[in-house]
C-alpha positions as CSV (number, residue, x, y, z in Angstrom):
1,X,-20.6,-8.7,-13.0
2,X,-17.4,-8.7,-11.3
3,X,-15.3,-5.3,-12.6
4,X,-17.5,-4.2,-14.6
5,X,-19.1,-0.5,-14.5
6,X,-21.6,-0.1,-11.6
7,X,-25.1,-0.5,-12.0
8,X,-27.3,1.0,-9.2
9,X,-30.6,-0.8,-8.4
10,X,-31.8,2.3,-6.7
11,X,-35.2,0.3,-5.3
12,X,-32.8,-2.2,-3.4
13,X,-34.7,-2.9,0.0
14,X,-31.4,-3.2,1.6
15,X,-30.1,0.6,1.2
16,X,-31.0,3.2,3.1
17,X,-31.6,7.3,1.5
18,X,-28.8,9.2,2.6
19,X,-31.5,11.1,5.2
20,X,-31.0,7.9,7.5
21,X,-28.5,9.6,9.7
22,X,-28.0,7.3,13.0
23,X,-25.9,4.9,11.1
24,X,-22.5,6.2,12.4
25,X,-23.9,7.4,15.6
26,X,-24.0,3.9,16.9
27,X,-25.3,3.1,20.2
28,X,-23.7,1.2,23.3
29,X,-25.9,-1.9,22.5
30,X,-25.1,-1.6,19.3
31,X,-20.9,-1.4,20.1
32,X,-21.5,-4.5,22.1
33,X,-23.1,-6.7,20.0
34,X,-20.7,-6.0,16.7
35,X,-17.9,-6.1,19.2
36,X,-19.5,-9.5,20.4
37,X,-19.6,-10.6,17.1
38,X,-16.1,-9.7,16.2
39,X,-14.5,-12.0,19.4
40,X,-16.6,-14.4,19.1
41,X,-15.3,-15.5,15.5
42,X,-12.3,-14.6,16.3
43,X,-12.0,-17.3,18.7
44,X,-12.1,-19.6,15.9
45,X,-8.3,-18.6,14.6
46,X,-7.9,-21.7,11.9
47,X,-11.1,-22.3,10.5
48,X,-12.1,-18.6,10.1
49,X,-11.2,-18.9,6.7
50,X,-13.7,-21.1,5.8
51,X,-16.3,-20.3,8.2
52,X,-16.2,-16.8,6.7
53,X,-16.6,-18.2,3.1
54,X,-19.2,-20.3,3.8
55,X,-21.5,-17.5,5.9
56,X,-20.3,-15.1,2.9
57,X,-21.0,-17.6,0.3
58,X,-24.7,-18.0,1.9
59,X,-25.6,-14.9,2.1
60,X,-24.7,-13.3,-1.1
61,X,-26.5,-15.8,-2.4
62,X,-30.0,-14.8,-0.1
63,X,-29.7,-11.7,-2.3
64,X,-31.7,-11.1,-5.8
65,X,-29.3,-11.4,-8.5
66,X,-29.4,-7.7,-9.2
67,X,-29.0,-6.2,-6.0
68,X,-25.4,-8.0,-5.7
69,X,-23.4,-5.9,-7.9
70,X,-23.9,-3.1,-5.3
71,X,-23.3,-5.7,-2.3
72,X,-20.0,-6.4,-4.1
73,X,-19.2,-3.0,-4.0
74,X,-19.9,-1.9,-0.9
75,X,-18.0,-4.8,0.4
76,X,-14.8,-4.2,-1.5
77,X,-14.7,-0.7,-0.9
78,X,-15.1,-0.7,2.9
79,X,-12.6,-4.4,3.2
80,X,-10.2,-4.3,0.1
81,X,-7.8,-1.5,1.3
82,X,-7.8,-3.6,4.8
83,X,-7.3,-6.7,2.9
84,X,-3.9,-4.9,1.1
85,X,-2.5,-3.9,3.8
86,X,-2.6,-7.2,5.4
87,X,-1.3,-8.9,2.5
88,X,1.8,-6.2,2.4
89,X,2.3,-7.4,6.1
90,X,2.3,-10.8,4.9
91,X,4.7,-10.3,2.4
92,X,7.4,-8.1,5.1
93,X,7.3,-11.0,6.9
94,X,8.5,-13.2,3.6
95,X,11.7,-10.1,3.0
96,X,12.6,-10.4,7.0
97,X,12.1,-14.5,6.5
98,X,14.9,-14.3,3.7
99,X,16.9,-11.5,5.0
100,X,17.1,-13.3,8.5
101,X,18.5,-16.8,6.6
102,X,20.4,-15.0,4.4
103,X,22.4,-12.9,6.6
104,X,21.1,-9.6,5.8
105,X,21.3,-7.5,9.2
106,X,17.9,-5.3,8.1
107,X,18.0,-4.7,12.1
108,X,21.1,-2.6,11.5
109,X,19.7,-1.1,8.4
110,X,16.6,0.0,9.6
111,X,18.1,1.3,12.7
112,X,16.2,-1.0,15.3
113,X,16.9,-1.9,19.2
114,X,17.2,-5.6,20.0
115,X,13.3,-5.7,20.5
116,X,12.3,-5.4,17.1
117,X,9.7,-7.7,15.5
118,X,10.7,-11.0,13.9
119,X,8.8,-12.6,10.8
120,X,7.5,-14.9,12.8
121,X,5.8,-12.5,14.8
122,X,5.1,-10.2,12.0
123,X,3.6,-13.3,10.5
124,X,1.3,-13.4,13.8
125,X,0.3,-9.8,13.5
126,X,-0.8,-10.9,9.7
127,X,-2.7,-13.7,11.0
128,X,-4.5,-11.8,13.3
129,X,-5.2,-8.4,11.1
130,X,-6.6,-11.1,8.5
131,X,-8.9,-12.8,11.1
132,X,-10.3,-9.8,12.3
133,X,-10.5,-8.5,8.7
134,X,-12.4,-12.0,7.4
135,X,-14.4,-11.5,10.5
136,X,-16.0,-8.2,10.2
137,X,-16.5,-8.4,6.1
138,X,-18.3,-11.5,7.3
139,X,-20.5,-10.1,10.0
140,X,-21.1,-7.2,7.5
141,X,-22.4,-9.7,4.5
142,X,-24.3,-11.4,6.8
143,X,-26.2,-9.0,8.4
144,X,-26.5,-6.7,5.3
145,X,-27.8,-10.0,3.3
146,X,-30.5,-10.6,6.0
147,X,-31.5,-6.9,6.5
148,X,-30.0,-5.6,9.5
149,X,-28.5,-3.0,7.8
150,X,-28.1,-0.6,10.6
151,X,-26.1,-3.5,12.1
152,X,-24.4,-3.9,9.1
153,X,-23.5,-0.4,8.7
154,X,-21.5,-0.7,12.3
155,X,-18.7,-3.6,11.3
156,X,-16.5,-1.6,9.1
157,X,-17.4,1.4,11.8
158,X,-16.0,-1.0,14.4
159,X,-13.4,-2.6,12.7
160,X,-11.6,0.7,11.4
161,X,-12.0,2.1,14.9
162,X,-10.8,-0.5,16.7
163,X,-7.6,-0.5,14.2
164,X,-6.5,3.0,15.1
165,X,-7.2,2.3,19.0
166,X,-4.8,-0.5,18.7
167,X,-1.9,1.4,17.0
168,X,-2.3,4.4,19.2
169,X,-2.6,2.8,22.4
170,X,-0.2,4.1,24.7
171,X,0.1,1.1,27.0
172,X,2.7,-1.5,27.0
173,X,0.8,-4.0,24.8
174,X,0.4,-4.9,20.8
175,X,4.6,-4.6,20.3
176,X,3.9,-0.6,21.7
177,X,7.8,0.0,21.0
178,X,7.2,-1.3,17.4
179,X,3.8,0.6,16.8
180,X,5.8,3.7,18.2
181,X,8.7,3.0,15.3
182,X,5.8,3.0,12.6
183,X,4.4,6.0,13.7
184,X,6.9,8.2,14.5
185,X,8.1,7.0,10.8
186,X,5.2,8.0,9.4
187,X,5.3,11.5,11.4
188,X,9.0,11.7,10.0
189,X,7.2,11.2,6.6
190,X,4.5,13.6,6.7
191,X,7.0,16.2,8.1
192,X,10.6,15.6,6.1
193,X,12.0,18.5,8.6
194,X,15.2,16.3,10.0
195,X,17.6,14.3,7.7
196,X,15.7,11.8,5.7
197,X,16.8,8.2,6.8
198,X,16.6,4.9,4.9
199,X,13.3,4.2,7.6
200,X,11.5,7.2,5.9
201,X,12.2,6.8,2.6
202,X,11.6,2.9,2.6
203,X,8.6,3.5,4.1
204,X,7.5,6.8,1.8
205,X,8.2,4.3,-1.3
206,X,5.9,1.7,-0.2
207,X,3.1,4.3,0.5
208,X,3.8,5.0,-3.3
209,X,2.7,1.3,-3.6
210,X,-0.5,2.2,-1.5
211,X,-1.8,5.2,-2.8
212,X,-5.0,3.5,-4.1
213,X,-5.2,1.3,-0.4
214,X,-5.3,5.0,0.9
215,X,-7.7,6.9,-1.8
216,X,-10.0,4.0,-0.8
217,X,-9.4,4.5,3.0
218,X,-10.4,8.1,2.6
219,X,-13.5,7.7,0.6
220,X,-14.5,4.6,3.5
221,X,-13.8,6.9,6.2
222,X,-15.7,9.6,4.5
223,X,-18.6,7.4,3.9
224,X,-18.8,6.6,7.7
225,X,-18.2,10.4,8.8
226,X,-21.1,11.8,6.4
227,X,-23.2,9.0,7.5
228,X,-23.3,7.0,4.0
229,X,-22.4,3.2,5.0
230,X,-25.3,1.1,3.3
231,X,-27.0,4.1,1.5
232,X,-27.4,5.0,-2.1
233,X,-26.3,8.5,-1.7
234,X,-22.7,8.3,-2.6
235,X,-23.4,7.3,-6.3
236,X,-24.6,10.4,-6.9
237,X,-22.0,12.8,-8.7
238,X,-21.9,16.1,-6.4
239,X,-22.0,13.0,-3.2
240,X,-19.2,14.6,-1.6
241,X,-17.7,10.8,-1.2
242,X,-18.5,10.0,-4.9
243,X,-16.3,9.3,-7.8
244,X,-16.3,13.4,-8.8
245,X,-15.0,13.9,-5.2
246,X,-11.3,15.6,-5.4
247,X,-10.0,14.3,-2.3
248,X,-9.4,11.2,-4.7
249,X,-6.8,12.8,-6.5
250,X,-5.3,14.5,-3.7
251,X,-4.9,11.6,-1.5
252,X,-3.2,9.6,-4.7
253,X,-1.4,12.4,-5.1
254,X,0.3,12.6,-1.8
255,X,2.9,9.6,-1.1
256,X,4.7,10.6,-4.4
257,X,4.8,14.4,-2.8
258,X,6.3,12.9,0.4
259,X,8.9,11.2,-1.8
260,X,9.1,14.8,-4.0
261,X,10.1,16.6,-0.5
262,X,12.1,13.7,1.2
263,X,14.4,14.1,-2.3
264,X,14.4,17.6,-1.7
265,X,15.4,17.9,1.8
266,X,18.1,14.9,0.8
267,X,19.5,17.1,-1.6
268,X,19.3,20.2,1.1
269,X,21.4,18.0,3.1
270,X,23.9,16.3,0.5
271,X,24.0,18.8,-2.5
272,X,23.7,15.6,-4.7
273,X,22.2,16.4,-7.8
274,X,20.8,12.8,-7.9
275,X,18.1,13.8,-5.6
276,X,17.1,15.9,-8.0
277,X,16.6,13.4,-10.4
278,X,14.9,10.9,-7.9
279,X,12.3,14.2,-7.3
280,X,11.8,14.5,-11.0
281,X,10.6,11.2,-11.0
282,X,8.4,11.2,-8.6
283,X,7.0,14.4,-10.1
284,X,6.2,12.6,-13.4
285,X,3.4,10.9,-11.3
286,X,1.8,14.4,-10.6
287,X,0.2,14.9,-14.3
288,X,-0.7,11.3,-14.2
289,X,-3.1,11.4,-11.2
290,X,-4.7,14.6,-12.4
291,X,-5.0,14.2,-16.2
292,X,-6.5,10.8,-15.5
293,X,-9.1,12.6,-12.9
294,X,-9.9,15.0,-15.4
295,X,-11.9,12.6,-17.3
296,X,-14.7,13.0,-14.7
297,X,-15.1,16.8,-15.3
298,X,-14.6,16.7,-19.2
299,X,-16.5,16.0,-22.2
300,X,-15.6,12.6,-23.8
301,X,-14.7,14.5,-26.8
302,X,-12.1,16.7,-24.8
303,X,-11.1,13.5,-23.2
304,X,-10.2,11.6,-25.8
305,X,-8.5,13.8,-28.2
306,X,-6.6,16.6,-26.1
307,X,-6.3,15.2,-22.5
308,X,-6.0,11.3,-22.9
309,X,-2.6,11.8,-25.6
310,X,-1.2,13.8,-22.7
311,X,-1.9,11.2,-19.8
312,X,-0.1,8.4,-21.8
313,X,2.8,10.2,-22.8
314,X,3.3,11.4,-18.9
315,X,2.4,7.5,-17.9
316,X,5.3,6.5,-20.1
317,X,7.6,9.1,-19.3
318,X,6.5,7.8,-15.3
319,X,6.8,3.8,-15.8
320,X,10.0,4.1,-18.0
321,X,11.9,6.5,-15.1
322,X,10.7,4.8,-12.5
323,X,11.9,1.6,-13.9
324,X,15.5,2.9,-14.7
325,X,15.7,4.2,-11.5
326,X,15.0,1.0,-9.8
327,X,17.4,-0.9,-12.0
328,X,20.1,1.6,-11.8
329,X,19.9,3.3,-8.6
330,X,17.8,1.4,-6.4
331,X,19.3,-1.6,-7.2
332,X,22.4,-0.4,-8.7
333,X,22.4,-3.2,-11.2
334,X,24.0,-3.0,-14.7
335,X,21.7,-4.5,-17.4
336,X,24.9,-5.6,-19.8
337,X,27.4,-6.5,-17.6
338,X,26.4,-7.4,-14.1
339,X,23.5,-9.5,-14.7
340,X,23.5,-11.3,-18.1
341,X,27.3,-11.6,-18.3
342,X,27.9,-12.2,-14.3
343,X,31.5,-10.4,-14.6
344,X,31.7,-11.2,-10.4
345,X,29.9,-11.7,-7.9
346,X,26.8,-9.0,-7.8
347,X,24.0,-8.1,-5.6
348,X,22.2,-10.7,-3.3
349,X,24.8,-13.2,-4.8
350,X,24.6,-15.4,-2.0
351,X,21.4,-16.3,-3.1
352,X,20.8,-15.6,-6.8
353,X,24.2,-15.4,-8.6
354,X,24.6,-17.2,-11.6
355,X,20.6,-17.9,-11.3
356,X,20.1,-15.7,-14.7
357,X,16.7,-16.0,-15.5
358,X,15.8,-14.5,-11.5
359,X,17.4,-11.5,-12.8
360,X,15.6,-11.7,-16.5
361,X,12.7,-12.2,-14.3
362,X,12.8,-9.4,-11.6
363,X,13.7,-7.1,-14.4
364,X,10.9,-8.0,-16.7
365,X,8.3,-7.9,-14.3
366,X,9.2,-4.9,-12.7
367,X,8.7,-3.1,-16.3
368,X,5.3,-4.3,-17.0
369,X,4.0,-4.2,-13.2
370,X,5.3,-0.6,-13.1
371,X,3.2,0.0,-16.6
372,X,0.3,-1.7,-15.2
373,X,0.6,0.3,-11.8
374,X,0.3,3.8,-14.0
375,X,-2.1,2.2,-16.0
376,X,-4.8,1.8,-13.4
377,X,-4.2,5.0,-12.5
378,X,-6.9,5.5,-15.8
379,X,-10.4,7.3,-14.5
380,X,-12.5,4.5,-16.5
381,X,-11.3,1.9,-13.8
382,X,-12.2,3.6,-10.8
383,X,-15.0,1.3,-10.4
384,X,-13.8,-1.8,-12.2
385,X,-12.9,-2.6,-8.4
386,X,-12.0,-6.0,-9.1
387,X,-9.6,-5.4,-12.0
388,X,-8.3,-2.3,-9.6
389,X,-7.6,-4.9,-6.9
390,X,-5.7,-7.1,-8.5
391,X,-4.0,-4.6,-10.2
392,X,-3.0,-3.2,-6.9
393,X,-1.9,-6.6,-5.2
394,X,0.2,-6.9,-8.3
395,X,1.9,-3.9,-7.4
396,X,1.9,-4.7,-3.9
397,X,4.1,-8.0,-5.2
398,X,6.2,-5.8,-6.8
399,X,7.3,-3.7,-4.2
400,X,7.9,-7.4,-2.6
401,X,9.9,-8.1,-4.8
402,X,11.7,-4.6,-5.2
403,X,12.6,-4.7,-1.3
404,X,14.8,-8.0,-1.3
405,X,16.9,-6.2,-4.2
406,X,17.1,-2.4,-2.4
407,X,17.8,-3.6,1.0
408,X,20.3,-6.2,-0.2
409,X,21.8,-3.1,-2.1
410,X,22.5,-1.3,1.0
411,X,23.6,-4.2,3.0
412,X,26.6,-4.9,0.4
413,X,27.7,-1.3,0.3
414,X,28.1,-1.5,3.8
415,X,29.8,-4.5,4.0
416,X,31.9,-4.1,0.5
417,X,32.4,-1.0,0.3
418,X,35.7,-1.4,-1.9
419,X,34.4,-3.3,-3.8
420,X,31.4,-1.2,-4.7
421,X,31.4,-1.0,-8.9
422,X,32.6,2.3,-9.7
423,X,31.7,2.3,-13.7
424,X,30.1,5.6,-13.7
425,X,32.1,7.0,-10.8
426,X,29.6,8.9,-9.0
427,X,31.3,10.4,-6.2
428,X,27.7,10.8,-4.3
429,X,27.7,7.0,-4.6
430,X,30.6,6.1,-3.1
431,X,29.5,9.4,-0.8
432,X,26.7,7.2,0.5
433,X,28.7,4.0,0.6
434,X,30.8,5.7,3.3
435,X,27.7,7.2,5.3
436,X,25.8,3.6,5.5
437,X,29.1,2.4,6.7
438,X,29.5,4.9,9.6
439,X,26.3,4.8,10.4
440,X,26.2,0.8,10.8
441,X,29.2,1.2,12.8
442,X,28.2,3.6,15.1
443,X,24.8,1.7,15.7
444,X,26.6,-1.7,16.4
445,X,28.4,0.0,18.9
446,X,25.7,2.2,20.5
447,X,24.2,0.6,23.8
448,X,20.8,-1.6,23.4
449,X,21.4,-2.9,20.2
């Protein structure tokens, strides 16, 4: 049941036909009472968790065995991208944890003023995103299980709403200076006119990591805008929200195009040819999305012997950049000599030198989480949504795990810059060596900091 291919019990008396168009249009008594709903369990801060599994436990089980597959869906489409997201934040909060113990100044990396957001208070922002996230997928089950579907409809309505409120609220509340940073990041992002900082192209590369948290977001949004929460007419194939939609590509697409442009403008800026690399892989993703989306518009036939060869071969060439570039670049590691023979003292080597099976580790996993990252890129998983989410909080790890290595990398160029290994002799290394350094000088030195 769970991942497998979507069946539709179209005579489900819990959906609605897609001619049922108040859904989205909600009332003011209708905004009160899901609003109501959402404080009042969110009052309950420690037990939520299991209040929210019990509640959802009961009512999937009020439904008829067959009409669950759908409620499961449903569910995981409007919540799962919400649920990423949080557990992303969770995970910052683990790098900044480690970073702040370890003394690792990401303050002065990332550029921020004395006000910046601590774990611990990242790890609050966490708690609260996942309470109010456990909350609403719980008011949603209920409801939907017991028939109140126009109800129903308005959690995931509320919630997302209520999100965007929150971040874009220009009052002095919710960490504003902090909400500012992460937007004006993301502005920087979308619109790579200014010199490309280590902010934006942090942040671009984790958006890589999220490019099926935001193909979901669009087609949830898209859902509420065309008036299609709790209705059957999304599963058709011309729905304009359904799995032939091509906003689904496009929006998969677009974080590795940010990346393609960021590299671009770097290399505008620099004239290092290694940008141009770093773009090239980013462009291997291109053929990746589209071949795979292809599948949708094809004949199996056509699929299977002249499209599907190509998407593997541009999935390899994609994992196996990707993963030299992180090794090499990104973490400027050597495979033979700084890591299995431990010739001095390397990369986060306050805290995992000598430790050689971290390394063996980090290494290994990265190869396969990057194959498995391409991999569920494939168009027959698009609605194995549990295999899809896993999938994608494995990648989410990864990207964990990536950061403590990328931002240590910087941090020891900074500080050692002479002792930076010069085995290739890249001059635009050692170019950028020189830049962090300035840069961290001239922002220890600069007032507020």
């Amino acid at each position: 049941m769970f991942g497998g291919v979507l069946s539709v019990p179209v005579n489900n008396p819990h959906l609605r036909k897609s001619a049922s168009r108040h859904i989205v249009n909600l009332g003011d008594n209708d905004l009160k009472n899901a609003s109501l709903f959402l404080s009042t369990f969110a009052k309950l801060r420690t037990p939520v968790f299991l209040q929210s599994l019990k509640i959802g436990w009961e009512s999937v089980m009020k439904m008829g065995i067959e009409s669950r597959e759908l409620f499961f869906y449903e569910t995981f489409l409007y919540y799962n991208p919400l649920l990423l997201i949080t557990l992303m934040v969770w995970l910052w909060g683990v790098n900044l944890w480690v970073f702040s113990r370890s003394g690792v100044d990401y303050a002065a990396i990332f550029f921020l003023g004395p006000d910046h957001l601590s774990h611990r208070e990242i790890w609050k922002c966490a708690r609260w995103m996942t309470i109010a996230i456990l909350t609403s997928m719980t008011a949603y089950l209920y409801l939907y299980s017991h028939g109140d579907v126009k109800l129903a409809a308005s959690q995931p309505v509320v919630l997302y709403f209520s999100a965007v409120i929150i971040l874009i609220i220009p009052f002095d509340i919710f960490y504003m200076s902090s909400r500012y940073y992460l937007l004006w990041t993301f502005w920087r992002i979308l619109f790579p006119v200014q010199a490309v900082t280590f902010s934006d192209f942090f942040l671009a590369d984790i958006l890589t990591s999220l490019s099926k948290v935001l193909s979901d977001l669009e087609r949830s949004v898209c859902r509420m805008v065309h008036r299609q929460v709790a209705t059957i007419a999304w599963f058709e194939a011309d729905s304009v929200c359904g799995s032939h939609s091509t906003a689904i590509p496009l929006v998969l697409v677009l974080p590795y195009l940010f990346r393609l442009f960021q590299c671009i403008r770097q290399y505008r800026d620099s004239k290092d040819i290694a940008n141009i690399y770093n773009a090239g892989k980013y462009l291997t993703a291109v053929p990746v999305i589209f071949l795979s989306a292809l599948k949708y518009f094809i004949d199996q036939d056509t699929w299977t012997y002249s499209i599907q060869p190509a998407w593997i071969l541009s999935g390899l060439a994609n994992t196996f950049f990707s993963f030299f570039w992180d090794i090499l670049r990104d973490w400027d590691l050597s495979v033979f000599t700084r890591i299995f023979k431990f010739s001095r003292p390397n990369l986060f080597s306050h805290l995992l030198y000598g430790r050689r099976w971290v390394y063996i580790w980090v290494i290994g996993s990265n190869l396969v989480l990057r194959w498995t990252w391409t991999y569920k890129l494939s168009a027959h998983l698009r609605n194995n949504y549990i295999t899809v989410f896993i999938i994608t909080a494995l990648e989410i790890y990864r990207r964990f795990q990536w950061a403590f290595f990328r931002i240590e990398n910087v941090w020891y160029k900074i500080k050692n810059p002479k002792h930076t290994s010069h085995q290739s002799n890249p001059l635009s290394l050692q170019n950028d060596i020189n830049n962090e350094h300035e840069k961290l000088l001239a922002h220890s030195h600069s007032p507020g900091v």
